[in-house]
C-alpha positions in Angstrom: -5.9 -31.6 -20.5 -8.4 -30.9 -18.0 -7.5 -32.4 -14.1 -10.1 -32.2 -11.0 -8.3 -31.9 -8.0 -10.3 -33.4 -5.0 -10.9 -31.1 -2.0 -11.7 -34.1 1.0 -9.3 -32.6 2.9 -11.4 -29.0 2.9 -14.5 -31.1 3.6 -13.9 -31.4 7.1 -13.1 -27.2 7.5 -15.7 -25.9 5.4 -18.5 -28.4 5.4 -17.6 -29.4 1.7 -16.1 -27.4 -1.3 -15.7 -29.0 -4.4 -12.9 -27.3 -6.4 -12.7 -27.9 -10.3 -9.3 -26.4 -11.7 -9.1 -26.3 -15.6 -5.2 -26.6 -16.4 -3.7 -26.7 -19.5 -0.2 -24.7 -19.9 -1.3 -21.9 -17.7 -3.8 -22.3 -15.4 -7.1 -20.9 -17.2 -9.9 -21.1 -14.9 -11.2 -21.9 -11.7 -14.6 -22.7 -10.4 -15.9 -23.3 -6.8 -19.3 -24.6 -5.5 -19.9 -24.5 -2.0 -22.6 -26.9 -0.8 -23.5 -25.7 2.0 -22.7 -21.9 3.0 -20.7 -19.4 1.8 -18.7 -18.9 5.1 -16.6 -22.0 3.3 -15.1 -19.8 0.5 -12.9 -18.7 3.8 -11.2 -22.1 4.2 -10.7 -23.6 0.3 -7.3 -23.8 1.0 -5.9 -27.1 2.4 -2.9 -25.8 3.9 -4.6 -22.4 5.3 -4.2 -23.4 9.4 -6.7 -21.4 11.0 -5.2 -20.1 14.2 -7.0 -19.1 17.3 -6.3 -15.4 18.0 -5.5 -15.8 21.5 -2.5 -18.2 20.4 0.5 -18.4 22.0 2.1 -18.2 18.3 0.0 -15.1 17.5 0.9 -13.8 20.8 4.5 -14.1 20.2 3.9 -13.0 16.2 2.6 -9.5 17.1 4.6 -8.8 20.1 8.3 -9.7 18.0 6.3 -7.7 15.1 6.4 -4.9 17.3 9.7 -4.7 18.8 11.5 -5.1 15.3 9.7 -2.0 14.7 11.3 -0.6 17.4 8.1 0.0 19.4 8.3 -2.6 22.2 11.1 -2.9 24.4 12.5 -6.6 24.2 12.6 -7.3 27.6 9.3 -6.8 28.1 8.4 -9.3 25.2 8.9 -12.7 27.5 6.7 -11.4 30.5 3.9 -9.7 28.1 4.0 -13.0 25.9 3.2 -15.1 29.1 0.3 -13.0 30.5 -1.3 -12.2 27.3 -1.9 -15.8 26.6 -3.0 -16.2 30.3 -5.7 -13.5 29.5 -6.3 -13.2 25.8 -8.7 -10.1 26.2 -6.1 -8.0 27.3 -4.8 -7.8 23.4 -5.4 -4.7 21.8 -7.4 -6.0 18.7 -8.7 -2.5 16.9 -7.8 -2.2 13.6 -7.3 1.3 13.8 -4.8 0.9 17.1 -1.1 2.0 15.2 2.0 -0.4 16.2 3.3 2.4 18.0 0.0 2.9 20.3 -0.2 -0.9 21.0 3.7 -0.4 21.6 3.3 2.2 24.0 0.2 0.4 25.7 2.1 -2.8 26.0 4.9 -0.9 27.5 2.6 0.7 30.0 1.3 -3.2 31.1 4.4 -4.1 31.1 5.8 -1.9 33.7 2.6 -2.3 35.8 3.2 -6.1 35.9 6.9 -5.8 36.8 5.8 -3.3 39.9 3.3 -6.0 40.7 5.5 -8.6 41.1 8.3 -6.7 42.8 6.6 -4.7 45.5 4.3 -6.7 48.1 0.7 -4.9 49.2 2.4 -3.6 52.1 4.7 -1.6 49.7 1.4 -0.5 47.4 -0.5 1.0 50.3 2.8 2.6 51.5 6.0 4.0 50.5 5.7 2.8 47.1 1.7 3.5 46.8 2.4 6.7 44.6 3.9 4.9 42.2 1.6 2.5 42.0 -1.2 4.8 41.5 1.2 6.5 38.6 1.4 3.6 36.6 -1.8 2.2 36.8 -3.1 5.8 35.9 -0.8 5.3 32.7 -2.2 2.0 31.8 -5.9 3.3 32.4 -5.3 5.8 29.7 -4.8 2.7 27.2 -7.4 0.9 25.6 -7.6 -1.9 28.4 -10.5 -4.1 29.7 -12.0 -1.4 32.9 -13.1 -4.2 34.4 -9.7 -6.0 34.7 -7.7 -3.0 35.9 -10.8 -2.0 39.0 -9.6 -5.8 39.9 -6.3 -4.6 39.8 -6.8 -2.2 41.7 -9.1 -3.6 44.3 -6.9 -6.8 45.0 -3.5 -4.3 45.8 -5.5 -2.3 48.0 -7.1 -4.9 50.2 -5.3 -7.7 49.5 -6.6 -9.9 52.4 -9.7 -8.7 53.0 -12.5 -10.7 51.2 -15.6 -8.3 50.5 -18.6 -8.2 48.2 -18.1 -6.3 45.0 -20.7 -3.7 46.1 -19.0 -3.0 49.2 -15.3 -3.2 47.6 -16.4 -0.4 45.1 -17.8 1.6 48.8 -13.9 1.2 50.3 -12.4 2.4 46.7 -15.1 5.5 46.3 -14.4 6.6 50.1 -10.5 6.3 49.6 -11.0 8.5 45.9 -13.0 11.1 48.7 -10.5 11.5 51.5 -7.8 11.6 48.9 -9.8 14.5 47.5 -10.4 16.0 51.0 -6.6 16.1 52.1 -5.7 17.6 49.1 -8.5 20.3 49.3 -7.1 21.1 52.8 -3.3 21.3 51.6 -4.6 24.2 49.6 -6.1 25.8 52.0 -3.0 25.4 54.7 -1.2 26.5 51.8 -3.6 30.0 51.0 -3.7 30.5 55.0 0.4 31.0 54.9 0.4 32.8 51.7 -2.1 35.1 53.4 -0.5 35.6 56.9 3.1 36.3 54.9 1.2 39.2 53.0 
């Protein structure tokens, strides 16, 4: 009437569970005693595989969840799969990120990495710099690691110049300013012949 099941095999995962499952012609009742925390309830279940989230499988899982909802292009799904499981905290994780926001995001990466491995640094700090300020700017807007896109950044720019971080961030700023500066004086070029046509 009554069978205990033995649960060595959830020993190992939970630090000992002992599961006593009263069976009779339907199953009736079931008690659990953990003997050492309560964390264990979590793993009770032999066959449960607990997966790291930075997987390659959960990788691929999320990313092919994803594009069968239409919110990932598929031929970005071999080259996102492949750096996401190079740097795992690059996943969008938040709970309350919708599939089409990671979707977008991912799409955003994606096109940034593509660039990257097209164009040379010669390309990013000339014809093609633009563009590469574009689509970083898109990817920025994401919910990204900072950190990892300033290194981005940083290692396109000067590509063979080997600085401190302090004085990296300097170069960067000063770039940001006289960016800033020649725009400010297109303007004014611009007023002056506005101004000398009236």
């Amino acid at each position: 009437m009554y069978q205990k099941i033995s649960a060595e095999t959830t020993e190992d995962i939970a630090g000992g569970v002992e599961v006593e499952i009263a069976l009779g012609n339907k199953l009736t009742s079931s008690q659990i005693q953990t003997k050492q925390t309560p964390e264990a309830e979590l793993y009770m279940n032999p066959s449960q595989i607990v997966e790291d989230l930075s997987s390659p499988s959960l990788v691929t899982r999320e990313l092919e969840q994803l594009v069968s909802k239409k919110h990932l292009d598929y031929e970005n799904l071999s080259l996102l799969t492949d750096f996401l499981v190079k740097h795992p905290s690059l996943l969008l994780r938040g709970t309350s990120l919708s599939n089409r926001y990671k979707g977008y995001a991912y799409n955003c990466l994606a096109e940034l990495l593509k660039f990257l491995q097209i164009h040379s640094a010669l390309y990013v700090l000339g014809s093609s710099h633009s563009e590469f300020v574009e689509l970083l700017q898109d990817v920025r807007g994401c919910a990204f690691d900072k950190d990892w896109l300033d290194g981005v950044e940083k290692r396109a720019l000067f590509p063979d110049l080997q600085f401190p971080q302090d004085a990296l961030q300097k170069l960067l700023d000063s770039k940001k300013q006289v960016t800033k500066d020649v725009e400010m004086m297109r303007l004014k070029i611009d007023m002056w012949k506005i101004l000398r046509i009236n």
